[in-house]
PDB file of N, CA, C and O in Angstrom:
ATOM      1  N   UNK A   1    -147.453 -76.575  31.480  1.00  0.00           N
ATOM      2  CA  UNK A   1    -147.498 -75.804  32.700  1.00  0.00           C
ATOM      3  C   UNK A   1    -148.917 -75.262  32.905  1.00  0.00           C
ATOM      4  O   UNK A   1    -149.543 -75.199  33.963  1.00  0.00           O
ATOM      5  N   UNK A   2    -149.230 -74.950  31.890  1.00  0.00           N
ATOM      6  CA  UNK A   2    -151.021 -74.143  32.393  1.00  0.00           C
ATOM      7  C   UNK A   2    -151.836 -75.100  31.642  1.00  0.00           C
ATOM      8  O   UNK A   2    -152.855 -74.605  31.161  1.00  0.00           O
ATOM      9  N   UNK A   3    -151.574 -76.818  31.337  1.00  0.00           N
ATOM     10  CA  UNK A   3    -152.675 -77.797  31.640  1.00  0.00           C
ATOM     11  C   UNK A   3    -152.713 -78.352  33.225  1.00  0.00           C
ATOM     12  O   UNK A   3    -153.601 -78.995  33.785  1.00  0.00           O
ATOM     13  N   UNK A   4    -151.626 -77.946  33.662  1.00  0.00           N
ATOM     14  CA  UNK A   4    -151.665 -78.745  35.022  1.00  0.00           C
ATOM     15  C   UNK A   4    -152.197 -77.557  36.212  1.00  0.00           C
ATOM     16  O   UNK A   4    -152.543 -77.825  37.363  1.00  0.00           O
ATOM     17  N   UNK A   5    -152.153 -76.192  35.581  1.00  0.00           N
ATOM     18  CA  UNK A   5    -152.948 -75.301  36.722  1.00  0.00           C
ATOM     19  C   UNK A   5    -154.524 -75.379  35.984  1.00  0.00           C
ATOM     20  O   UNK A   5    -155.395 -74.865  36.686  1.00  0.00           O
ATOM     21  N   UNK A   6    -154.902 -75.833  34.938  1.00  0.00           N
ATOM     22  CA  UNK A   6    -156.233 -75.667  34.704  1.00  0.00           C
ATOM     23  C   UNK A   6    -156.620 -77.118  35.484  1.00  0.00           C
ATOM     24  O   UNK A   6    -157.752 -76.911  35.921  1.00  0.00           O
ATOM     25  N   UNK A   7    -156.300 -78.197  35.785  1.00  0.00           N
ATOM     26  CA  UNK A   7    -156.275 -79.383  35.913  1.00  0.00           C
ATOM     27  C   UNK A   7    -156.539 -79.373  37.754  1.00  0.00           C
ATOM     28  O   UNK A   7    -156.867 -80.344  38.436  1.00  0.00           O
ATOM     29  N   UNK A   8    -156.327 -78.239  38.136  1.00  0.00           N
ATOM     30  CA  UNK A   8    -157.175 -77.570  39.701  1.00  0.00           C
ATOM     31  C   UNK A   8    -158.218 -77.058  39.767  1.00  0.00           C
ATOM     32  O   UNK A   8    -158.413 -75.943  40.251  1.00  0.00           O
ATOM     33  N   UNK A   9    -159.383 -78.070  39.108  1.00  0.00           N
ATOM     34  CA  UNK A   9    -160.518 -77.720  38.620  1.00  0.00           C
ATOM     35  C   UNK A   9    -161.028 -77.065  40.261  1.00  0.00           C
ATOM     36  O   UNK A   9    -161.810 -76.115  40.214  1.00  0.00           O
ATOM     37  N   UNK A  10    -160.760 -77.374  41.122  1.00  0.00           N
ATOM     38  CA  UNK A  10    -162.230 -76.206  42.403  1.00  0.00           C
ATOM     39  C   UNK A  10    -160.802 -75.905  43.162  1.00  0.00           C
ATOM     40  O   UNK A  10    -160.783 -75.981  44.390  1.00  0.00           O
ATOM     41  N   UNK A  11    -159.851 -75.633  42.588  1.00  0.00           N
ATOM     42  CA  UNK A  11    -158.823 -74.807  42.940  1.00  0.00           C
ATOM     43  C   UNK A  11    -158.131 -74.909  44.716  1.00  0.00           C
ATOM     44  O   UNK A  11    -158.226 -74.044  45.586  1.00  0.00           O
ATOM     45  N   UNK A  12    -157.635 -75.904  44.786  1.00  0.00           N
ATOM     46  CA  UNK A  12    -157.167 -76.880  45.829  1.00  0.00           C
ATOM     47  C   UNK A  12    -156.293 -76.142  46.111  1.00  0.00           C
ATOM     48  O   UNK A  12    -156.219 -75.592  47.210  1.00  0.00           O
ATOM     49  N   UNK A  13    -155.448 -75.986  45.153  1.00  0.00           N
ATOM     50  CA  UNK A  13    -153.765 -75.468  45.706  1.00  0.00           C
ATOM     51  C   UNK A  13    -153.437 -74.174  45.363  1.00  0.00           C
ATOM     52  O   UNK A  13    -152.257 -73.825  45.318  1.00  0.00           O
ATOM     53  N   UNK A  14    -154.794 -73.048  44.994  1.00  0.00           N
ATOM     54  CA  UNK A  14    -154.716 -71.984  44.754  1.00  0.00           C
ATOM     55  C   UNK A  14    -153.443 -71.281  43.851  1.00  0.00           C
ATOM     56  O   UNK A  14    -152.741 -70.301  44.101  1.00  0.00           O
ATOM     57  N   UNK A  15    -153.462 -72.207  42.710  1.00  0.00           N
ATOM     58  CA  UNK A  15    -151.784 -71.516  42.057  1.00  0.00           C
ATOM     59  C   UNK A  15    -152.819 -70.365  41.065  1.00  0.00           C
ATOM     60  O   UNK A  15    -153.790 -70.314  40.310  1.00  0.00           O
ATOM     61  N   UNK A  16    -151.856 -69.623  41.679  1.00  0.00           N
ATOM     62  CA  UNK A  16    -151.736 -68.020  41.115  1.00  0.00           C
ATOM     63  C   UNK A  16    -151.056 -67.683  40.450  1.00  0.00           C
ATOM     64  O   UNK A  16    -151.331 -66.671  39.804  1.00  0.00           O
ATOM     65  N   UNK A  17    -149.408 -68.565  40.196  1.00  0.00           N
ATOM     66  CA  UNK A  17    -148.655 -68.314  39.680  1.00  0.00           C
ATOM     67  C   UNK A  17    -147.786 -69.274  39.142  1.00  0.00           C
ATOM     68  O   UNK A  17    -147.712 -70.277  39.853  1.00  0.00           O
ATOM     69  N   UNK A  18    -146.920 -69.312  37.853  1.00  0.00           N
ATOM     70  CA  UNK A  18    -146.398 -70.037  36.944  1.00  0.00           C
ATOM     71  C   UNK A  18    -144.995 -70.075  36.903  1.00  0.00           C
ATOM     72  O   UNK A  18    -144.461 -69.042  36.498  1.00  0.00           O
ATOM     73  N   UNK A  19    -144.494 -70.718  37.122  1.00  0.00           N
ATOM     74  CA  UNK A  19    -142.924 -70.291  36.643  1.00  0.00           C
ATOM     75  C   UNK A  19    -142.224 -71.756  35.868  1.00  0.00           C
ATOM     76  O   UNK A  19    -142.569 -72.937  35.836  1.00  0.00           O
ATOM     77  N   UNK A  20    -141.389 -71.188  35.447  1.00  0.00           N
ATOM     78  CA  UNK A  20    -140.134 -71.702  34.324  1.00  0.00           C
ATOM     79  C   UNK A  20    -138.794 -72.069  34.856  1.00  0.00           C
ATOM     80  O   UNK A  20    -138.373 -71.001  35.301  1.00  0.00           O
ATOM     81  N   UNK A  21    -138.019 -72.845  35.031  1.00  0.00           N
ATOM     82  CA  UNK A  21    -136.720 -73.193  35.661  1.00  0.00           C
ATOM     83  C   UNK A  21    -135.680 -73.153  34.690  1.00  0.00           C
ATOM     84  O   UNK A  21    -135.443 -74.146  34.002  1.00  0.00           O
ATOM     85  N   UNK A  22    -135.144 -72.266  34.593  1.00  0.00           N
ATOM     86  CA  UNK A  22    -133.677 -72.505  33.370  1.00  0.00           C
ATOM     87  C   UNK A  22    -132.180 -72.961  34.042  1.00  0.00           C
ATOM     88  O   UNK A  22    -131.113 -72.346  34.041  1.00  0.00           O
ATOM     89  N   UNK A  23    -132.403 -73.801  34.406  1.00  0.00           N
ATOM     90  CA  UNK A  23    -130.918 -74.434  35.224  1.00  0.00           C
ATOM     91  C   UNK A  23    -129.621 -74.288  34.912  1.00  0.00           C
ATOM     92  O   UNK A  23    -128.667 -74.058  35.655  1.00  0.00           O
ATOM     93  N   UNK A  24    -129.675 -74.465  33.565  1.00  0.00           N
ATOM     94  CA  UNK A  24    -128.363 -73.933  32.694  1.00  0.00           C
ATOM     95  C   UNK A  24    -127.928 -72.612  33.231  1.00  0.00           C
ATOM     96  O   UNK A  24    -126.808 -72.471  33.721  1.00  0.00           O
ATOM     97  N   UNK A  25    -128.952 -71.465  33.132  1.00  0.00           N
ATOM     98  CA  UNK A  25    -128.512 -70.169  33.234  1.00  0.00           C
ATOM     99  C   UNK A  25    -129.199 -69.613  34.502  1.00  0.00           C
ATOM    100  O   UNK A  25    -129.355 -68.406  34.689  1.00  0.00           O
ATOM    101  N   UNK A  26    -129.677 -70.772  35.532  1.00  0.00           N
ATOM    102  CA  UNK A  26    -129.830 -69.839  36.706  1.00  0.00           C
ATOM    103  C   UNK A  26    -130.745 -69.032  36.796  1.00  0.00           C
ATOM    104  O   UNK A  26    -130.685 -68.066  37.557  1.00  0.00           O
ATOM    105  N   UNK A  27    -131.811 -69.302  35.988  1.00  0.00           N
ATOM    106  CA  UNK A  27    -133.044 -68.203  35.726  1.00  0.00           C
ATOM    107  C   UNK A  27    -134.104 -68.915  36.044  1.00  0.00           C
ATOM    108  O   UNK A  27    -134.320 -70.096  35.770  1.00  0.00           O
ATOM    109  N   UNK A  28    -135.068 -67.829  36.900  1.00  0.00           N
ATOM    110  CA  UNK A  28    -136.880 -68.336  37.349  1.00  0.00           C
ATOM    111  C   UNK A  28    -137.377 -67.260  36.649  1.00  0.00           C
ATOM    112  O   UNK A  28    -137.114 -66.058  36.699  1.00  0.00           O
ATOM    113  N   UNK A  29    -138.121 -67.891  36.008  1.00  0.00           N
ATOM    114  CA  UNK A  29    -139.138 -66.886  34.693  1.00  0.00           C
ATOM    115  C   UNK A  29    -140.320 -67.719  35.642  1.00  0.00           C
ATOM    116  O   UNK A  29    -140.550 -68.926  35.725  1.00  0.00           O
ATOM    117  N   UNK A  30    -141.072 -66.337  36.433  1.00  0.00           N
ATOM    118  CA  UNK A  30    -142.639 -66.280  36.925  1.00  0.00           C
ATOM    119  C   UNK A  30    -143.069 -65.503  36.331  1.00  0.00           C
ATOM    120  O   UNK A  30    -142.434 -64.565  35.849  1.00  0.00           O
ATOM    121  N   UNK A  31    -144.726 -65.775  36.170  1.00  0.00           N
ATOM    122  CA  UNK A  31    -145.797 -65.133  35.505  1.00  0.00           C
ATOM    123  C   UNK A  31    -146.915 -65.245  36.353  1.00  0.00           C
ATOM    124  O   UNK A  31    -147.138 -66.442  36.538  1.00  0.00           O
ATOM    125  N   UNK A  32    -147.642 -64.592  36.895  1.00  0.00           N
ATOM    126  CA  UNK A  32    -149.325 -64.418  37.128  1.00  0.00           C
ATOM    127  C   UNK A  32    -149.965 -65.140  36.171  1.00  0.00           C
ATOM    128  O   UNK A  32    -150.134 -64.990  34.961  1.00  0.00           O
ATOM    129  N   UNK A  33    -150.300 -65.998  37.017  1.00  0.00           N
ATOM    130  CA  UNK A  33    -150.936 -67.089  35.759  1.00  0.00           C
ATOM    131  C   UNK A  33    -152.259 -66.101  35.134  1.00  0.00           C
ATOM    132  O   UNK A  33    -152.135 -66.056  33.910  1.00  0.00           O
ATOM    133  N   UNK A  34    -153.063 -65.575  35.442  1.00  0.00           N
ATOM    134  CA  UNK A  34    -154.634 -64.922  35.354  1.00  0.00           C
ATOM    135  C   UNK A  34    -153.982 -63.721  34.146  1.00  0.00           C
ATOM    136  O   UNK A  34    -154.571 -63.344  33.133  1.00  0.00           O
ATOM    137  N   UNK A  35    -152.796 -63.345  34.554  1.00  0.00           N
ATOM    138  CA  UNK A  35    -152.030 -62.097  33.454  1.00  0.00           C
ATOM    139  C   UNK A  35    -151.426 -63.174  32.389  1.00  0.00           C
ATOM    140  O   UNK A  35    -151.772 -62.934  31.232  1.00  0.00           O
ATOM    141  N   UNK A  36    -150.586 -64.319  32.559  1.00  0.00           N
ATOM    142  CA  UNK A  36    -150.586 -65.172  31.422  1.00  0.00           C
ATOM    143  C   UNK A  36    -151.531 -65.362  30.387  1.00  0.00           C
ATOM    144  O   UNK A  36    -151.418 -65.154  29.179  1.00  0.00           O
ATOM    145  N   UNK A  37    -152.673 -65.877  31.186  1.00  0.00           N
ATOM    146  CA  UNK A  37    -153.973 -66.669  30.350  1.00  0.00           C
ATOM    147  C   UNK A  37    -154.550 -65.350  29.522  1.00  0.00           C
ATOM    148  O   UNK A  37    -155.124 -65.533  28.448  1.00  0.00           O
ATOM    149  N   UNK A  38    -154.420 -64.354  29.925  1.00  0.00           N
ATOM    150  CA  UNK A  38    -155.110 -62.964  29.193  1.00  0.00           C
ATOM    151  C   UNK A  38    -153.831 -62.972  28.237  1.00  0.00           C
ATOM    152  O   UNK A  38    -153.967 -62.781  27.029  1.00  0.00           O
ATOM    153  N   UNK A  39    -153.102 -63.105  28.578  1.00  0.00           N
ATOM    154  CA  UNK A  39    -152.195 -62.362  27.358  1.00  0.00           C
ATOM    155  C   UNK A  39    -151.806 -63.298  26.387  1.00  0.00           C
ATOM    156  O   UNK A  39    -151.046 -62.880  25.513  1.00  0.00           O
ATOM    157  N   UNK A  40    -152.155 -64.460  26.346  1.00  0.00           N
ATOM    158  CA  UNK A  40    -152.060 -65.858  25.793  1.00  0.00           C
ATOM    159  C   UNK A  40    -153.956 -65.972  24.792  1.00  0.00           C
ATOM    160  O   UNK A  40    -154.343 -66.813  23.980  1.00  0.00           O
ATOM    161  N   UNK A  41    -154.686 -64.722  25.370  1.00  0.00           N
ATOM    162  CA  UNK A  41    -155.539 -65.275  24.790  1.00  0.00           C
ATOM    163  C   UNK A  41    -156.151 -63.969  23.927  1.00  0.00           C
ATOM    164  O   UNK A  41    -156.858 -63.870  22.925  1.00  0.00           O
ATOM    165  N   UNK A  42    -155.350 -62.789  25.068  1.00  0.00           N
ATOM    166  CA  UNK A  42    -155.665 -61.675  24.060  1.00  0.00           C
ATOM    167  C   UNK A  42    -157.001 -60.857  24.292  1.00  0.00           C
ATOM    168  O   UNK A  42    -157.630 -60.032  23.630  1.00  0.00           O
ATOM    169  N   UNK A  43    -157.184 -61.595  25.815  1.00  0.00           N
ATOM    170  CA  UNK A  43    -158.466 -60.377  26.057  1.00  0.00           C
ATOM    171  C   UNK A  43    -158.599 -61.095  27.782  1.00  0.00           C
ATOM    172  O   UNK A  43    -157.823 -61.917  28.269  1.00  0.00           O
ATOM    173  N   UNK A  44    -159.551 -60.617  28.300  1.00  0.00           N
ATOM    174  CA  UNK A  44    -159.626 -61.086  29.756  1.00  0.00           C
ATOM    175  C   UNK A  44    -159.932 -62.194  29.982  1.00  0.00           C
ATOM    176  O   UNK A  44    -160.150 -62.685  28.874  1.00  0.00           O
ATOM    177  N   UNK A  45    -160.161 -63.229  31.034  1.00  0.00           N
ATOM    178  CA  UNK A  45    -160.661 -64.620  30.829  1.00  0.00           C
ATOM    179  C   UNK A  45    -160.787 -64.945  32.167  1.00  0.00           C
ATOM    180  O   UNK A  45    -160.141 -64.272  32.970  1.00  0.00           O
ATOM    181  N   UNK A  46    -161.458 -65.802  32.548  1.00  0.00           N
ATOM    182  CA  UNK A  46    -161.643 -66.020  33.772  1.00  0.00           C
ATOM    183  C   UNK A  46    -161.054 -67.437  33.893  1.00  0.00           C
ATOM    184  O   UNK A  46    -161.080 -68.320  33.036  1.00  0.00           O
ATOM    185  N   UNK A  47    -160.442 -67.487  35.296  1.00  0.00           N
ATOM    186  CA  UNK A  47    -159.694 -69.168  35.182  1.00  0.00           C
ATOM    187  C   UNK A  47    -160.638 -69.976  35.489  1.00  0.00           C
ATOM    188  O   UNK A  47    -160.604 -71.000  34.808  1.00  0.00           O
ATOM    189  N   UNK A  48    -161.958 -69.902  36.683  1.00  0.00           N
ATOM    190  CA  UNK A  48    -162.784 -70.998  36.605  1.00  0.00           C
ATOM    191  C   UNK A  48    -163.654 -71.279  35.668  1.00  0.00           C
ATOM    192  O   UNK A  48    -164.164 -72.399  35.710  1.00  0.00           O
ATOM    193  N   UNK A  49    -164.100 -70.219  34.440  1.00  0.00           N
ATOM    194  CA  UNK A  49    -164.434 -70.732  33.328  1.00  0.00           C
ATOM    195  C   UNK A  49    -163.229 -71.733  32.717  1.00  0.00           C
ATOM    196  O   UNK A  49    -163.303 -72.960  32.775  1.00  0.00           O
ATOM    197  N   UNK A  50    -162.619 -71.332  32.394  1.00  0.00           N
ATOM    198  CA  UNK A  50    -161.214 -72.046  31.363  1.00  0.00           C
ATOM    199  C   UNK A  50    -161.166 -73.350  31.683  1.00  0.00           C
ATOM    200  O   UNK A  50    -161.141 -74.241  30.835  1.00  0.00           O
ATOM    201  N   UNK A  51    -161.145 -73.615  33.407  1.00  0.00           N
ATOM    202  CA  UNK A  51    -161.031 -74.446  33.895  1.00  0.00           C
ATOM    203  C   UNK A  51    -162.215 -75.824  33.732  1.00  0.00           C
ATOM    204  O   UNK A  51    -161.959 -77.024  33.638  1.00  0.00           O
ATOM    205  N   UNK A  52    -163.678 -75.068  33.744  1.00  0.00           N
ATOM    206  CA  UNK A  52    -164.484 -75.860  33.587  1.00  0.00           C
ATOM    207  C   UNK A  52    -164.271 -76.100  32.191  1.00  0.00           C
ATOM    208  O   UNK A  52    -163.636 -77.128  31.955  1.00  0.00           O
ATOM    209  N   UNK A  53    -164.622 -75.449  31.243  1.00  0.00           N
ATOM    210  CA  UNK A  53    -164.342 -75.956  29.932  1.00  0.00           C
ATOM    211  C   UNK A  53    -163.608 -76.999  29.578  1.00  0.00           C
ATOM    212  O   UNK A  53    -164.027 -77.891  28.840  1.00  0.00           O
ATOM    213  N   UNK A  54    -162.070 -76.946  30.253  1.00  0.00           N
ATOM    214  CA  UNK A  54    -160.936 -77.946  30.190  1.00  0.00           C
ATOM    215  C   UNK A  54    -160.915 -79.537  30.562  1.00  0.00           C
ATOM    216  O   UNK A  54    -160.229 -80.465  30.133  1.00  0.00           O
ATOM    217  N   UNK A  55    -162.093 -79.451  31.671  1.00  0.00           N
ATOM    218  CA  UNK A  55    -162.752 -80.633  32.663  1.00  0.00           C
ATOM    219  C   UNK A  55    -163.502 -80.843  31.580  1.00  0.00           C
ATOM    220  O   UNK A  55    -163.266 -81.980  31.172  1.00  0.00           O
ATOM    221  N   UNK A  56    -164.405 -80.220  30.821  1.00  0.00           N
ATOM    222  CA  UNK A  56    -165.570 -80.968  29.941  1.00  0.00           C
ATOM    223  C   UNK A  56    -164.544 -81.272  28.479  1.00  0.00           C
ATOM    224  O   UNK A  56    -165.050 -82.144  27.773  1.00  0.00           O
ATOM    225  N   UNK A  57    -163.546 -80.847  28.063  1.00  0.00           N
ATOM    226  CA  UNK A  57    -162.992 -81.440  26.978  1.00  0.00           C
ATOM    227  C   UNK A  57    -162.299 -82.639  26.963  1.00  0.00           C
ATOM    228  O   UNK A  57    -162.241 -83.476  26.062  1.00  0.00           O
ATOM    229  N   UNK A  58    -161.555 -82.629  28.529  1.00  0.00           N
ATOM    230  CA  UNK A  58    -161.414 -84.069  29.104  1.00  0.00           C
ATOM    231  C   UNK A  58    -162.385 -84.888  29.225  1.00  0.00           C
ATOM    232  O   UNK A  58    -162.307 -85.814  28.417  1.00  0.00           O
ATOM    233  N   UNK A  59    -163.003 -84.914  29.702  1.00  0.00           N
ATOM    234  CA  UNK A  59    -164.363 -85.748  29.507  1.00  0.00           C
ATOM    235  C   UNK A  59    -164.687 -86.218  28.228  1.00  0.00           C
ATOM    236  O   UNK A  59    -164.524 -87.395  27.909  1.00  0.00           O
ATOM    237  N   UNK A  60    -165.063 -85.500  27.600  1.00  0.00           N
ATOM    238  CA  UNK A  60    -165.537 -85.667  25.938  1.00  0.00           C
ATOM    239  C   UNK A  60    -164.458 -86.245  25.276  1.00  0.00           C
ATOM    240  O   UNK A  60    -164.736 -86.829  24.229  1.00  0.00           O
ATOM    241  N   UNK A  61    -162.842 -86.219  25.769  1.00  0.00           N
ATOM    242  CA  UNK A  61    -162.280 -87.536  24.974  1.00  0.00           C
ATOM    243  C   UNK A  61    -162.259 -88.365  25.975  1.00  0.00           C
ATOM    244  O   UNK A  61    -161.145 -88.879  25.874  1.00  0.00           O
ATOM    245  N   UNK A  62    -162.837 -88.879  26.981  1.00  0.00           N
ATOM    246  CA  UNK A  62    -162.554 -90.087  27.102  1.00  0.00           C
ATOM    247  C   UNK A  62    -163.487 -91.353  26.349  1.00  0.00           C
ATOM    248  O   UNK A  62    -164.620 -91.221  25.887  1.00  0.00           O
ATOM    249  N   UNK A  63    -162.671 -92.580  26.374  1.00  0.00           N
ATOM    250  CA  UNK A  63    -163.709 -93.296  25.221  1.00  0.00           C
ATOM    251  C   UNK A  63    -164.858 -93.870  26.007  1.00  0.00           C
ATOM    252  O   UNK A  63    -164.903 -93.765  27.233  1.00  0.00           O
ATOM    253  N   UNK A  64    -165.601 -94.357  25.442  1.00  0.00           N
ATOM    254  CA  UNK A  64    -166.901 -94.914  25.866  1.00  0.00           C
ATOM    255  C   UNK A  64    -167.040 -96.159  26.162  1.00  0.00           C
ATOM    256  O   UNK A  64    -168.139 -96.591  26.512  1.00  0.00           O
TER     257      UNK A  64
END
């Protein structure tokens, strides 16, 4: 779920937000993605850094 919002590298579809589908039990678990990524990382973070970073690690595996 938050490779495919980092994966909006110049932020096209402006997702702000994350959610979870539990079908079984009828439940939408949303999160603020920007309050996710901090609390997933344990301090503040910026998404278009994260984002660029994520674009250059993709890169760097692709093969040659």
């Amino acid at each position: 779920m938050i490779g495919y919002a980092l994966m909006d590298f110049v932020d096209e579809f402006g997702i702000t937000e994350v959610a979870r589908f539990a079908g079984r039990y009828g439940y939408l678990a949303e999160r603020n993605l920007s309050q996710l990524l901090a609390d997933l990382a344990d301090c503040a973070v910026s998404l278009a850094d994260l984002r660029e970073e994520f674009l250059e690690l993709l890169e760097a595996c692709q093969p040659t």
